[in-house]
C-alpha positions in Angstrom: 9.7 10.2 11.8 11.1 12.1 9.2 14.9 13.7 9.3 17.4 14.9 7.1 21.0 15.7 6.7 22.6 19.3 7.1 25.6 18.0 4.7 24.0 16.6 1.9 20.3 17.7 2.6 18.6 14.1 1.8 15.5 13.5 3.4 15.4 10.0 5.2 12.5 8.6 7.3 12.6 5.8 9.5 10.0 3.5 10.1 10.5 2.4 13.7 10.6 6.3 14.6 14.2 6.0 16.1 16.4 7.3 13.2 19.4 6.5 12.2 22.0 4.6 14.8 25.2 4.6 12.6 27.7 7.3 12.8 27.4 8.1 9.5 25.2 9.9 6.9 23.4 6.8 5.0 23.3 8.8 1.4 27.2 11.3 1.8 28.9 9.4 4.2 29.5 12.6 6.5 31.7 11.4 9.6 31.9 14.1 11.2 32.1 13.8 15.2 29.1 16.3 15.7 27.1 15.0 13.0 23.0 13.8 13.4 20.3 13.6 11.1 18.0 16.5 12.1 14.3 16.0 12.8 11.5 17.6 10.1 8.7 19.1 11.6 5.5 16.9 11.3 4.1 19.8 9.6 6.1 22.3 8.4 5.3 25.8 6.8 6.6 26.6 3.5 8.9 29.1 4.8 9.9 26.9 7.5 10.5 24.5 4.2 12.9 27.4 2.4 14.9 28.0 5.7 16.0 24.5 6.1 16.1 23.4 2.0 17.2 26.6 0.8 15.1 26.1 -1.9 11.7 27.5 -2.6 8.9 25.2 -2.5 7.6 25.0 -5.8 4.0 26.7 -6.8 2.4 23.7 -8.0 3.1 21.7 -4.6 0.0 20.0 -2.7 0.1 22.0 1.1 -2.6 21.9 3.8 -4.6 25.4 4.0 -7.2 27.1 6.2 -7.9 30.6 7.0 -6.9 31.0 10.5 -9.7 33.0 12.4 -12.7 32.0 11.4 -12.5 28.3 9.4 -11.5 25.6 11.3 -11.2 23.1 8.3 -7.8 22.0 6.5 -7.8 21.7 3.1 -5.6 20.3 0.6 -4.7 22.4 -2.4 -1.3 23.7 -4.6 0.6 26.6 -3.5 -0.1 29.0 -6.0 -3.8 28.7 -5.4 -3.5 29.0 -1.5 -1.5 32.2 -2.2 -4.5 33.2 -4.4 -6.4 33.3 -1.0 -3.9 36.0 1.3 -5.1 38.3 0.0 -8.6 38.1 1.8 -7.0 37.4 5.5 -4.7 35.3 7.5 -3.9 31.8 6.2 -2.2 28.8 7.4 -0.5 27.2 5.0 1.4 23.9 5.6 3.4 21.6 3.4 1.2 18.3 2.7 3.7 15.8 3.5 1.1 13.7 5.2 -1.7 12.6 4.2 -3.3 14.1 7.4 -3.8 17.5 8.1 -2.6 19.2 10.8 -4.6 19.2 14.2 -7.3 22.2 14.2 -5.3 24.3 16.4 -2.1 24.2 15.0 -0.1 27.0 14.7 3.7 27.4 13.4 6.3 26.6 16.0 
C-alpha cells in the first residue's frame, strides 16, 4: 500500500500493507496529534495526481489509457501521447504506478 504525507508530501509504501505505526512522519518528523500518512489510490487519475501533489504530472510520464466506450484494453503510454487521443472521444487515463493496469471496468472514484 502506497501513502504519503500532507506535511511534507513524500510518498512512502509499506510492504506488509499496514503503514506506518509510529507517531511521527518517517521523512519531516511532523508530530502533530492529528497527523496520519494518507492512502494513494491504487490507481489514480492525473488530476486526481495534481489535486493531492499540487503539481502537474509531467507530459512524458508512463499512464494506463483506454478509450472508455468502446475498447476494453489498457494500454501503457506517456501523457502527451494519451492527450493526443481526446480528441477523438472519452479516455481513461490513469497514472502507471503499477505495473498492472487497472481492472476493465474501472472508473475514477
Amino acid at each position: 500500500m502506497r501513502y504519503y504525507c500532507k506535511n511534507c508530501g513524500t510518498e512512502f509504501m509499506f510492504k506488509d500493507g499496514t503503514g506506518w505505526e509510529d507517531d511521527n512522519c518517517p521523512r519531516c518528523g511532523n508530530n502533530d496529534p492529528d497527523y496520519e500518512l494518507i492512502p494513494i489510490p491504487d490507481y489514480e487519475t492525473p488530476e486526481q495526481y495534481e489535486k493531492r501533489t499540487g503539481k502537474t504530472l509531467p507530459y512524458d510520464a508512463a499512464v494506463w489509457w483506454k478509450y472508455a466506450g468502446t475498447q476494453k484494453k489498457w494500454r501503457i503510454i506517456h501523457l502527451h501521447s494519451a492527450k493526443k487521443y481526446m480528441t477523438e472521444g472519452e479516455l481513461l487515463i490513469v497514472c502507471a504506478q503499477s505495473p498492472e493496469p487497472p481492472p476493465a471496468d474501472w472508473r475514477p472514484s
